[in-house]
Each structure stands twice: as C-alpha cells, then as structure tokens.
Backbone bond lengths (Angstrom), bond angles and torsions (degrees), N, CA, C in turn:
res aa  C-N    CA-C-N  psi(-1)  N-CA   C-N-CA  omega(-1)  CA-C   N-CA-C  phi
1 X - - - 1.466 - - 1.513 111.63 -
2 X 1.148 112.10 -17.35 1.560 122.24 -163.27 1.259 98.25 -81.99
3 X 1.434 116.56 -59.87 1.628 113.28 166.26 1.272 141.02 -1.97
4 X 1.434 98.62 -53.18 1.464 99.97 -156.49 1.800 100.01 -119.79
5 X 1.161 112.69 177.57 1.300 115.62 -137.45 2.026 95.09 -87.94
6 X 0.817 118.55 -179.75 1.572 132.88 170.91 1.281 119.30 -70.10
7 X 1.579 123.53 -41.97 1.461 144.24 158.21 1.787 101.98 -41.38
8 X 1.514 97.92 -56.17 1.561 95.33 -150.81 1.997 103.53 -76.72
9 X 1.448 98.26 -29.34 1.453 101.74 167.20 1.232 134.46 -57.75
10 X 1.504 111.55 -31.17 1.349 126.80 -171.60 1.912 93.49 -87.84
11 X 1.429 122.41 -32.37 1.252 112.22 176.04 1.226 119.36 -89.90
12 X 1.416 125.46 0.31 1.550 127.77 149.30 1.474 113.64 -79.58
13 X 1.046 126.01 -26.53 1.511 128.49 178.62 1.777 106.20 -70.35
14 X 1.194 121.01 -32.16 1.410 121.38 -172.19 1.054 93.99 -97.01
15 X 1.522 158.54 -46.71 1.129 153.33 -174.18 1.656 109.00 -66.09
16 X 1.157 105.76 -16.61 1.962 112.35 173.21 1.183 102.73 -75.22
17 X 1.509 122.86 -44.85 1.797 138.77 -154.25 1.494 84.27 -80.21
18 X 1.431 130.86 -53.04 1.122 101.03 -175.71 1.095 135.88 -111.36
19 X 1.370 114.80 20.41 1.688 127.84 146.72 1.608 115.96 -78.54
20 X 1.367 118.90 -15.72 1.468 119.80 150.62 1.487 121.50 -61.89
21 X 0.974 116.87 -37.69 1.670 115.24 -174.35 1.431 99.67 -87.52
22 X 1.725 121.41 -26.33 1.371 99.33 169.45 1.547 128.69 -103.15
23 X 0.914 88.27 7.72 1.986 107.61 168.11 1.259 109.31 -86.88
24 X 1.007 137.81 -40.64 1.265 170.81 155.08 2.185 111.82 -16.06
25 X 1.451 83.54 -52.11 1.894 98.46 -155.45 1.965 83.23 -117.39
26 X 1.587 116.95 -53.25 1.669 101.60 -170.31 1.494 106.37 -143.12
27 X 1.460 129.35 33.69 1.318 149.25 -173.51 1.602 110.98 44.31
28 X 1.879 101.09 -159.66 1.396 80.06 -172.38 1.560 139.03 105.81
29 X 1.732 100.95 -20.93 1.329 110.38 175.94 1.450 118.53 -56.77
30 X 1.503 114.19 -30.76 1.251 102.14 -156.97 1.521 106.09 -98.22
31 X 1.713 112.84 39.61 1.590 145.72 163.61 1.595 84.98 -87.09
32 X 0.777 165.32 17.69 1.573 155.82 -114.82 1.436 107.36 175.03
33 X 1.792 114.20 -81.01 0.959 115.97 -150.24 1.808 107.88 -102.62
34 X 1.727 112.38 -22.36 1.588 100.15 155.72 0.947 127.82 -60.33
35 X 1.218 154.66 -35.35 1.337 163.52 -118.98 1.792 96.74 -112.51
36 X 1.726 102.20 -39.23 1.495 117.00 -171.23 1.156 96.89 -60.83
37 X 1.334 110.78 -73.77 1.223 126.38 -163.03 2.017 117.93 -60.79
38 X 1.344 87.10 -31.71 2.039 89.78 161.88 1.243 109.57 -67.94
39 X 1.253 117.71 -30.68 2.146 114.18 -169.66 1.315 85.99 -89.00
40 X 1.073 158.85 -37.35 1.653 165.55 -177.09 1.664 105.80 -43.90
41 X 1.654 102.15 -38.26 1.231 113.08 163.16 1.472 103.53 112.23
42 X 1.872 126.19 12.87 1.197 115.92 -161.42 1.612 100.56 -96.88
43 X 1.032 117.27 160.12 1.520 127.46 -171.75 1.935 102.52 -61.45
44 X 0.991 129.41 150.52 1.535 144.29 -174.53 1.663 97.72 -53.93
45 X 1.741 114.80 -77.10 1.119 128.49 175.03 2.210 101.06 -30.63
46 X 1.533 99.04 -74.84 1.509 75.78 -160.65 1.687 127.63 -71.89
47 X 1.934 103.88 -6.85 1.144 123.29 160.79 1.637 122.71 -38.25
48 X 1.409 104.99 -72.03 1.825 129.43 161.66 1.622 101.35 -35.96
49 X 1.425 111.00 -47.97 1.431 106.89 179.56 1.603 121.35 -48.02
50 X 1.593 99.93 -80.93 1.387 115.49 -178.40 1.343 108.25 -57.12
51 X 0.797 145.17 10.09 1.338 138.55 -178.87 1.581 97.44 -103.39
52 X 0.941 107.33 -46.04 1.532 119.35 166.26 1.696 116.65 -16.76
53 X 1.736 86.17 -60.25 1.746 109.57 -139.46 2.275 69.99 -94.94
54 X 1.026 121.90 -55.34 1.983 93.54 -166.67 1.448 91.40 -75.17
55 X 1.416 156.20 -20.73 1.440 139.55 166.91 1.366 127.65 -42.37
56 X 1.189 100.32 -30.39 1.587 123.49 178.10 1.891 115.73 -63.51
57 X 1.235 82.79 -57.17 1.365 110.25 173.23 1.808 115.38 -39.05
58 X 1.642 92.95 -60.46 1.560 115.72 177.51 1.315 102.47 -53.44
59 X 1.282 133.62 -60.88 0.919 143.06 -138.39 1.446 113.56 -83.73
60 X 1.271 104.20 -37.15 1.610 126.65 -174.76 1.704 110.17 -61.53
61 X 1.434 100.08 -47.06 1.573 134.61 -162.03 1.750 81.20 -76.43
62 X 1.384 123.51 -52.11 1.624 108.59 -151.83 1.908 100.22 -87.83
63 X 1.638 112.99 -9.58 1.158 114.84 149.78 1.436 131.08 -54.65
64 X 1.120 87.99 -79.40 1.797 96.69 165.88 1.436 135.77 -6.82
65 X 1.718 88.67 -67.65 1.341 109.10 -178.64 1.453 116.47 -88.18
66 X 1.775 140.04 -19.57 1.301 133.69 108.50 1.884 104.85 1.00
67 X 1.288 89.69 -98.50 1.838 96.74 -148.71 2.037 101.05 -56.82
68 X 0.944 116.34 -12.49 1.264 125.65 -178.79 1.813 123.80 -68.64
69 X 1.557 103.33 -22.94 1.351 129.55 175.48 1.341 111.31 -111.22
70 X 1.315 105.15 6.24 1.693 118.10 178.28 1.395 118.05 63.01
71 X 1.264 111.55 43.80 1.220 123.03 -171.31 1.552 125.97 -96.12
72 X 1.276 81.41 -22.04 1.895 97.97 166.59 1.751 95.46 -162.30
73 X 1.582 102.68 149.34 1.643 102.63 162.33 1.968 118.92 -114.33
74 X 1.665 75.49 104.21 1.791 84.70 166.64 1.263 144.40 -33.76
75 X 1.535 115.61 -27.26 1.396 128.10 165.11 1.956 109.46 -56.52
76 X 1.351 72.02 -63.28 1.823 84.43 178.27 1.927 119.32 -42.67
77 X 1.420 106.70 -19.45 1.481 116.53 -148.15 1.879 84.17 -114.89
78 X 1.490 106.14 -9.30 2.004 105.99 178.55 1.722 108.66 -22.87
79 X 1.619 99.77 -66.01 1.103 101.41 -124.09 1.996 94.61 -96.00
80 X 1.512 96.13 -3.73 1.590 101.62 171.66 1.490 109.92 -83.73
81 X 1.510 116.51 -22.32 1.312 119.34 172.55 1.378 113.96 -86.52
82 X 1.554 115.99 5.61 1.737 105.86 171.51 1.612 97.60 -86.71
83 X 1.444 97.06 -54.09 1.756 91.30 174.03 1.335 138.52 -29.46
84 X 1.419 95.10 -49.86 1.538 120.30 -172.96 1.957 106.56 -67.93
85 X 1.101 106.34 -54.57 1.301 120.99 141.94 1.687 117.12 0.61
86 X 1.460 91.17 -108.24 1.433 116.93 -175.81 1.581 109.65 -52.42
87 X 1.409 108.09 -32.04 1.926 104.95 179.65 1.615 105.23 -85.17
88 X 1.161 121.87 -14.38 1.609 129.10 160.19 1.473 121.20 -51.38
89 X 1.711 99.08 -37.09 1.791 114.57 -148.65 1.440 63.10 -87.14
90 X 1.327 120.32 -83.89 1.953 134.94 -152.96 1.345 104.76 -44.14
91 X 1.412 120.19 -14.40 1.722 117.90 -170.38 1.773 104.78 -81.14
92 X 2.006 97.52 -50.70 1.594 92.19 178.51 1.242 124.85 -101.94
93 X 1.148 110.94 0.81 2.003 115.42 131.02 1.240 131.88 -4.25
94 X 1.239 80.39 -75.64 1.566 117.89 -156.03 1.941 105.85 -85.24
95 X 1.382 119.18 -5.76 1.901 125.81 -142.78 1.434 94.04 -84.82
96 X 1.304 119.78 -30.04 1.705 119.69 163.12 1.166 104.20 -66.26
97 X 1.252 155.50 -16.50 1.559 139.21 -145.91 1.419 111.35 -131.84
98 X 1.301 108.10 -26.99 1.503 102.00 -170.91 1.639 105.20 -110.60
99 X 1.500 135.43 121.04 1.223 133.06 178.39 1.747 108.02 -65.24
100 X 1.444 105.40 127.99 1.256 130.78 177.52 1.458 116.83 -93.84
101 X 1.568 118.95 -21.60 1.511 96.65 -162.65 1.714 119.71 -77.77
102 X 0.873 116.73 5.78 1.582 117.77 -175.48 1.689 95.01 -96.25
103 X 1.506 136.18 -17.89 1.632 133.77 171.94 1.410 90.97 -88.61
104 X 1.449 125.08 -52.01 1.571 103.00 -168.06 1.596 113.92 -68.80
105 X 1.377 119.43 -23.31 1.238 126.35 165.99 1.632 118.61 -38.62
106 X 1.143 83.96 -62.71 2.049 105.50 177.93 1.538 111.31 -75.31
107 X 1.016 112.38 -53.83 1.747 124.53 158.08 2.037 105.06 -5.06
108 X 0.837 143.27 -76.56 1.759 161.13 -173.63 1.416 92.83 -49.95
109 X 1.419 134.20 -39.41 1.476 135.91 -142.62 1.458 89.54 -107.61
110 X 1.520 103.24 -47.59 1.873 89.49 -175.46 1.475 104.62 -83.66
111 X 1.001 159.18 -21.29 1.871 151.67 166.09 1.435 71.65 -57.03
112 X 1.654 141.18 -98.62 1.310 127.98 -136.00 1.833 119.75 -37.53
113 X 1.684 90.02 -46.54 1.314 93.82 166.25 1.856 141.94 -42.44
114 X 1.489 82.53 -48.27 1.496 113.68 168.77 1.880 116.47 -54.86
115 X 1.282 87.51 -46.62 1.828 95.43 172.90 1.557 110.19 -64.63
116 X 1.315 99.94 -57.88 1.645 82.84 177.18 1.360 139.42 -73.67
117 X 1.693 93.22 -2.58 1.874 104.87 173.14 1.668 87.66 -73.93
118 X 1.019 126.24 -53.09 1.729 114.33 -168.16 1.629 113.24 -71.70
119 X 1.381 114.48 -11.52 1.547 94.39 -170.19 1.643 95.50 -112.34
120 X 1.318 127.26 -0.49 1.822 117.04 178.28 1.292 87.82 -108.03
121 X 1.806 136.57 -52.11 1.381 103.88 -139.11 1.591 104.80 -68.24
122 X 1.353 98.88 139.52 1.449 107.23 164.29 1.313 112.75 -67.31
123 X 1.752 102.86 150.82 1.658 109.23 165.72 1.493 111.44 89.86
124 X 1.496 100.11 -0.46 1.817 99.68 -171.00 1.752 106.46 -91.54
125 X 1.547 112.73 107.78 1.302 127.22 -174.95 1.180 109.50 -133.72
126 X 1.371 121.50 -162.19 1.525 119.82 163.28 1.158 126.36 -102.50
127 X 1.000 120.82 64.82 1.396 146.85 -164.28 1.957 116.55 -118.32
128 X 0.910 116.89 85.88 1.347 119.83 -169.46 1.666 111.51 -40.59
129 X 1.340 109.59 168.56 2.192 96.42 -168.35 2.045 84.67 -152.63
130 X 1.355 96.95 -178.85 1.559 96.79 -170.05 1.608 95.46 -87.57
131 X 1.695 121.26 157.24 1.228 105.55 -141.04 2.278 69.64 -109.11
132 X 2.035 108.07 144.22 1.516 92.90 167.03 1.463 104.49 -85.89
133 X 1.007 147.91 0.12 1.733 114.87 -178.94 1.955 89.21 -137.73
134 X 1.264 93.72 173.33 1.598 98.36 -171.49 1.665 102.69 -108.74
135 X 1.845 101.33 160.82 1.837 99.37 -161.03 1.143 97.33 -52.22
136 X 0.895 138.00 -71.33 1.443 126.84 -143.69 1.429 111.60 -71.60
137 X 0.934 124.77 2.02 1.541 114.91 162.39 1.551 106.21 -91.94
138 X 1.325 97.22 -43.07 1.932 106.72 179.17 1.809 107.39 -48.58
139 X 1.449 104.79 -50.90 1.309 106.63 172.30 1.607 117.66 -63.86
140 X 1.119 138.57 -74.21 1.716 151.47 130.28 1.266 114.74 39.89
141 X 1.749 106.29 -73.31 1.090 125.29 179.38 1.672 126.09 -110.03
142 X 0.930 122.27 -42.70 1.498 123.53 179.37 1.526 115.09 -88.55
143 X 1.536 112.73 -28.41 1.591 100.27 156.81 1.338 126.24 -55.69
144 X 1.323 112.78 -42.82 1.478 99.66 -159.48 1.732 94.30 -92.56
145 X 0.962 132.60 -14.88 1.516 124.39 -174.34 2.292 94.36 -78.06
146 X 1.070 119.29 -58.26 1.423 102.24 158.83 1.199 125.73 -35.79
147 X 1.389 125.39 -67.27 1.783 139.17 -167.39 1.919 81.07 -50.23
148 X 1.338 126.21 -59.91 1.334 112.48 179.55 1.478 140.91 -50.30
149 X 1.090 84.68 -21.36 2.201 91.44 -179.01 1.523 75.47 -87.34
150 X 1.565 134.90 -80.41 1.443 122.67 -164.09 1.454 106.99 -3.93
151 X 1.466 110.05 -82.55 1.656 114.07 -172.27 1.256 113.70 -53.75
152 X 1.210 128.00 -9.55 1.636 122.55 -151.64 1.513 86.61 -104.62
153 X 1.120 119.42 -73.48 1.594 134.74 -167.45 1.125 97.26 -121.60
154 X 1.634 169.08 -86.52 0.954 170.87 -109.90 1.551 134.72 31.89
155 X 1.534 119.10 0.67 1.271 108.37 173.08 1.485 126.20 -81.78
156 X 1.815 132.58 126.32 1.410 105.60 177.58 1.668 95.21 117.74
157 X 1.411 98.46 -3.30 2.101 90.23 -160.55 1.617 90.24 -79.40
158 X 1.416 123.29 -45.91 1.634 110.73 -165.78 1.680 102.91 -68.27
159 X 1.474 122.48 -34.23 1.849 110.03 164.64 1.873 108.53 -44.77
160 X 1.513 101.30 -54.90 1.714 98.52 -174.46 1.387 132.82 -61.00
161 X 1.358 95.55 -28.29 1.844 111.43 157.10 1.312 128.40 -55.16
162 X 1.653 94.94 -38.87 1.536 110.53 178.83 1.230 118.46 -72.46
163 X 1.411 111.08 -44.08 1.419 115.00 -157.74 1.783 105.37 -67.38
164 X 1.902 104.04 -31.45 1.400 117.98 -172.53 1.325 96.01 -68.56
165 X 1.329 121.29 -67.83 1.535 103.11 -177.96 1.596 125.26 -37.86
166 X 1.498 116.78 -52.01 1.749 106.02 165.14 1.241 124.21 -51.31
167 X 1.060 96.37 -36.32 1.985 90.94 -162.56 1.494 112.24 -88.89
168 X 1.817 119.31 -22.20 1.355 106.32 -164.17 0.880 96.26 -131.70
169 X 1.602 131.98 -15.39 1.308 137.04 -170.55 1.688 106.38 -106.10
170 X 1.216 105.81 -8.15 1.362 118.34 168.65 1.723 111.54 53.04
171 X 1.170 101.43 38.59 1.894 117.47 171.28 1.004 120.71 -102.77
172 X 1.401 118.25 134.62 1.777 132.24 -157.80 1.590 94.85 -66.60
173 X 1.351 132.15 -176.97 1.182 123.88 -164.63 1.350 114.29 -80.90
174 X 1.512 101.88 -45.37 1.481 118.58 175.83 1.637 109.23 -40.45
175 X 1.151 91.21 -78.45 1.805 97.25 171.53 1.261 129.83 -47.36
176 X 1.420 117.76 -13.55 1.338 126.58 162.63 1.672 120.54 -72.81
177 X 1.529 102.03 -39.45 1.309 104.51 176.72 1.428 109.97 -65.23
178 X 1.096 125.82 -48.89 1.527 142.56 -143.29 1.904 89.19 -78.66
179 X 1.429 112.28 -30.94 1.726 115.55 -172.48 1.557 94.43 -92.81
180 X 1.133 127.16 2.93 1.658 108.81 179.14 1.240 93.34 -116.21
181 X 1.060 140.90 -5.57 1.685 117.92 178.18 1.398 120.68 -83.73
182 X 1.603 120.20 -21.62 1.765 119.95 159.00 1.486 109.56 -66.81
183 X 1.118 134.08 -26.94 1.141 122.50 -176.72 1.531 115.51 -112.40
184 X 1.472 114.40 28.42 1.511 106.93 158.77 1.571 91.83 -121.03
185 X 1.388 105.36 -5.10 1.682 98.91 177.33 1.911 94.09 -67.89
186 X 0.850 113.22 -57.26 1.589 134.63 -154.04 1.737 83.06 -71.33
187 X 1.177 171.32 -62.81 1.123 162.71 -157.09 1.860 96.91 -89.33
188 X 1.101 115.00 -31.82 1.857 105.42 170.30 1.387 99.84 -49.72
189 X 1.352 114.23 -69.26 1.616 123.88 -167.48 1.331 108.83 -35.44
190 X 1.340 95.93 -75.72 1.955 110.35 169.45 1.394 96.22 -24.02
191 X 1.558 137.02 -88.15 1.272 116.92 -141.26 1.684 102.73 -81.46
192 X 1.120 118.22 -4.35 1.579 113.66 -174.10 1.770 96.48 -76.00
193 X 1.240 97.63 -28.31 1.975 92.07 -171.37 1.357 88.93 -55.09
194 X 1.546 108.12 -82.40 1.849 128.76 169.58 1.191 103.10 -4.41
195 X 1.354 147.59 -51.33 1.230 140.99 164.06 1.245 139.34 -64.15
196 X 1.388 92.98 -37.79 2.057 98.52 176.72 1.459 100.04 -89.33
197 X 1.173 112.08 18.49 1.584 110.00 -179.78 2.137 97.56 -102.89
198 X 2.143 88.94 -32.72 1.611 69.49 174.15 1.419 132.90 -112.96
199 X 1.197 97.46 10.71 1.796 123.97 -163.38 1.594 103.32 -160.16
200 X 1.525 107.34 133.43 1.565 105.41 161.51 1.633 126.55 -58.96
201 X 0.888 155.60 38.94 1.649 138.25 176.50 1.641 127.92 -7.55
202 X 1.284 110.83 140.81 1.259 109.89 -146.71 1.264 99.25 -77.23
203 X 1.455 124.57 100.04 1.888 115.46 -160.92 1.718 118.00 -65.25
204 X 1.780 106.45 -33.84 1.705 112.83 -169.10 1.682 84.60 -80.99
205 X 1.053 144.36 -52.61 1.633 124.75 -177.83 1.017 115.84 -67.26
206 X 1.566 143.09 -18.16 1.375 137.70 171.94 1.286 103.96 -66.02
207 X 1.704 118.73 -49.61 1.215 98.46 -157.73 1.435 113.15 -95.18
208 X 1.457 128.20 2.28 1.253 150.70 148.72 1.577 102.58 -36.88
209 X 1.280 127.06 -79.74 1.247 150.51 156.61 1.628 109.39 -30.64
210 X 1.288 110.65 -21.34 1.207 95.29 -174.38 1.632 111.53 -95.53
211 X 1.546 106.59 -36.55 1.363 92.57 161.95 1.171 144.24 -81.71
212 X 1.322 113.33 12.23 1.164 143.53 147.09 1.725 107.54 -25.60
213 X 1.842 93.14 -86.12 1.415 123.43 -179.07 1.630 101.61 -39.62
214 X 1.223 110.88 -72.00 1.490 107.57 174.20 1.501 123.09 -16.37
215 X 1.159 110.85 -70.58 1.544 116.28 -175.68 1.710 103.27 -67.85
216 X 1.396 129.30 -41.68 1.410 102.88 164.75 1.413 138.19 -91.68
217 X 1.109 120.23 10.60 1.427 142.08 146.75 2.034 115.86 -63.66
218 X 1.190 86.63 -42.10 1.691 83.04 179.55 1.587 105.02 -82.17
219 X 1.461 113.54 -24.25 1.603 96.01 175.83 1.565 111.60 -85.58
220 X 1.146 119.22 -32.57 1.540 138.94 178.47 1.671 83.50 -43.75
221 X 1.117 127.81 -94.86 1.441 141.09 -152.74 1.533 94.47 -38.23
222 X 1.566 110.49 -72.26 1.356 101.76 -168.46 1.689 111.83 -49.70
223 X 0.804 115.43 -65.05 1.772 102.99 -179.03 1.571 119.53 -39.38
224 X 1.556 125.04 -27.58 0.761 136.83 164.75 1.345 128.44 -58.18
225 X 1.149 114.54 -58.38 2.039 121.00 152.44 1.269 90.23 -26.62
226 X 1.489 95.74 -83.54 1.819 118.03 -154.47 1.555 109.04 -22.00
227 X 1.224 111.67 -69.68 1.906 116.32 -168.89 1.530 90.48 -98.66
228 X 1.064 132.35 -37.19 2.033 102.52 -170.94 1.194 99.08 83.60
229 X 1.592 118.24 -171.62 1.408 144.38 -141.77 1.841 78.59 -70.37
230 X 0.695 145.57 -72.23 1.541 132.11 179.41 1.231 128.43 12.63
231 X 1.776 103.51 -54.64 1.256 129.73 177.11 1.315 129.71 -87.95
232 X 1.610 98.59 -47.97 1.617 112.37 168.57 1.392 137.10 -62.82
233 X 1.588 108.44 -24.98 1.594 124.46 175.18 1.248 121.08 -93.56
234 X 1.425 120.85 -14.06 1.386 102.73 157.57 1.309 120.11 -107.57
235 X 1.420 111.78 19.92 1.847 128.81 -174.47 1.865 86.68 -91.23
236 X 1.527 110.29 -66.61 1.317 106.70 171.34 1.384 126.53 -59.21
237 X 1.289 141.56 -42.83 1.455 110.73 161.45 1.419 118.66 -51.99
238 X 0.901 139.62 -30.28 1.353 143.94 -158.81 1.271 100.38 -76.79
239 X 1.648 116.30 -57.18 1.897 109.81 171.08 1.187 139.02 -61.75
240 X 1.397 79.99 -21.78 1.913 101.99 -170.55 1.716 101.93 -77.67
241 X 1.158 104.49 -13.75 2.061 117.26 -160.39 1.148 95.75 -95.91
242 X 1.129 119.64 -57.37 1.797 135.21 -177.68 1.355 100.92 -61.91
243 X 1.475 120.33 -52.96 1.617 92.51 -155.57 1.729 91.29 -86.84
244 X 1.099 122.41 -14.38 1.589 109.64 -172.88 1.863 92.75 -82.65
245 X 1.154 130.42 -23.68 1.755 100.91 150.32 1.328 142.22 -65.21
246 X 1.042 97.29 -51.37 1.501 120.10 150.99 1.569 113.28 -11.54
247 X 1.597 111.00 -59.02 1.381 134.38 -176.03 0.929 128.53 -49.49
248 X 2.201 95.72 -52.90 1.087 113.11 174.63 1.486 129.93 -92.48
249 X 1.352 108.22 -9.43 1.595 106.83 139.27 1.296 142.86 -58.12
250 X 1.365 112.23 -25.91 1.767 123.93 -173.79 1.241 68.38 -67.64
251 X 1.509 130.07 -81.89 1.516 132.07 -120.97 1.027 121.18 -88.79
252 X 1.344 124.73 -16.74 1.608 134.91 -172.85 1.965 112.71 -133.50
253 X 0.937 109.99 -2.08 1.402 92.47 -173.81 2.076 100.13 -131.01
C-alpha cells in the first residue's frame, strides 16, 4: 500500500465504495475494483488477491444487513456456506492446474445470456414461484460447483448465484439477492485463503478498501429492500452486459 501514491489510494478506496453498493443489490463489483487495482499497476496474482480480502468485507456487510431485516436466516444458510467455502479454497488451489481458456472463452456468452434472462422474461419480480429441484440438492450440487469458479476465475459468481436462486430455487428476486450474499461471502474467504497460500495480498489496501465496501454495501442493500426487483434487474443486466464485454475485449479484440 505504501508504494503507491495517495491519488491512487484514494481512487481504489472509491472504486471499493462503489463496487460495494453494486455487489451489494446485483453483484459484479469486482467489474469495478480489478481493473482499478490492475491500472494501479499491481501485479494480477496480488490484484486477484486483494480484491479478495475488501470483497469479503462487501459481502459480509450486504449479508448482515439482508438477514438483519429478516430477509433471509443465516443459520439456515451454515451449511451451504461451508460448501461454498471449501469449493472457493479447492477452486484457487487448483487456478495453476486446471486449464481455463475454453470456460473463459464461453464465460462473456453466458453473463450475456444471463442479461437477457433478466431484462425479457416477463413476470420477473419478487414474487416467490414453485421451487424445480429441492434444497439440498440445490445446496449439494450447484453450491459448490459456483463457490468453485469463484476460486477458479471468479467473475459473474453473484449473477450465477442469482440466476440459481430464480430459476431452481424458485425465489423472487429480492430474496434471491438477499440468499446469495452469505454464500459469495463464504466462497470469497475460500479463495482468498487459496491465495495467501500462493501470493501475499496487499493486506493495508485490502482492508482500506474494505471499509470502503462496507459503507457501500450497507447503502446498496438498503435501497435494495427498499424498491425490489425494480432496482436489482436493471443493476444486473447492466453488470452482467459490461463485464461480459469487458471479457470479450480482454480476450478477443
């Protein structure tokens, strides 16, 4: 943190605040806050890191304040966040070993996809629907295969959380958001261990950055209660659009 200049700190600190408020309501922040921290000039490895360590932060805070309005109960959500967890740790473990470019390839196409499941289907509110598969398979299987890309690659995981809660878990949007933020907290951790296991992360700018996240995570959420899918569905197409260009600029152009 010492490194780098006062300018560049103060513009990683605002770029946290407001990848908290948008991680927060339709994920996605860290469309925001890697990118900062790569033009900042920090190496990829400890970039992926710290982002890690203030994501956590966001994430924790937009839980909280979820289950705090009784919007979801965290106890209940334990044992999907051990999963989520442990497929976080095994995802960035594993990020030297397992070839990625044929998912990051496809990666741009499914967020695009994802945007237009939220901005045509009709009828999509917060309105609860009959759920197709039952928790414990939802938890079982589709938690931990998410909590795994988190660690592996991680951009896109709070859209993939989301989208599972609508589509299989059959939860209105609101309630979808409010159930994915313990368990991208719980897969951050996971891959942040995975990381400080292979690279230091820059700890005084993470956690600089992290209270950052805090304060826009706690406003993110509340507005989020406040208006519902109103707010959240065109926050998520919008991230899901951007960062899947984004994507397809790194990789193709």
């Amino acid at each position: 943190m010492f490194d780098l200049s006062y300018e560049l700190v103060v513009m990683l600190i605002g770029a946290a605040f407001v990848a908290g408020f948008v991680d927060s309501i339709a994920g996605g922040g860290g469309l925001i806050t890697v990118p900062a921290l790569l033009l900042a000039g920090i190496s990829p490895l400890q970039a992926l890191s710290t982002n890690k360590i203030q994501g956590t932060f966001g994430a924790a805070t937009a839980a909280l304040s979820y289950a705090a309005s009784g919007r979801v109960d965290l106890k209940r959500q334990l044992p999907a966040a051990a999963l989520a967890f442990v497929a976080g740790l095994c995802g960035a473990l594993l990020v030297s070993v397992i070839p990625t470019e044929h998912l990051q390839t496809a990666l741009p196409f499914v967020l695009i996809a994802i945007a237009v499941f939220f901005a045509l289907r009709p009828g999509l509110d917060d309105t609860d629907r009959v759920e197709r598969i039952r928790p414990a398979a939802f938890t079982a299987f589709f938690v931990p295969v998410i909590g795994f890309y988190d660690g592996l690659i991680g951009p896109g995981t709070g859209a993939f959380f989301m989208i599972g809660f609508v589509m299989l878990a059959g939860y209105g949007v609101l309630r979808a958001t409010a159930h994915t933020k313990l368990l991208n907290f719980a897969s951050n951790i996971g891959g942040l261990v995975g990381f400080i296991a292979m690279g230091a992360p820059l700890w005084g700018l993470g956690l600089a950055m992290g209270v950052a996240q805090i304060a826009g995570a706690r406003l993110g959420s509340k507005l989020a209660m406040r208006i519902g899918a109103r707010l959240i569905k065109p926050l998520l197409v919008a991230t899901s659009s951007l960062l899947a260009f984004k994507l397809i600029w790194d990789r193709f152009l």
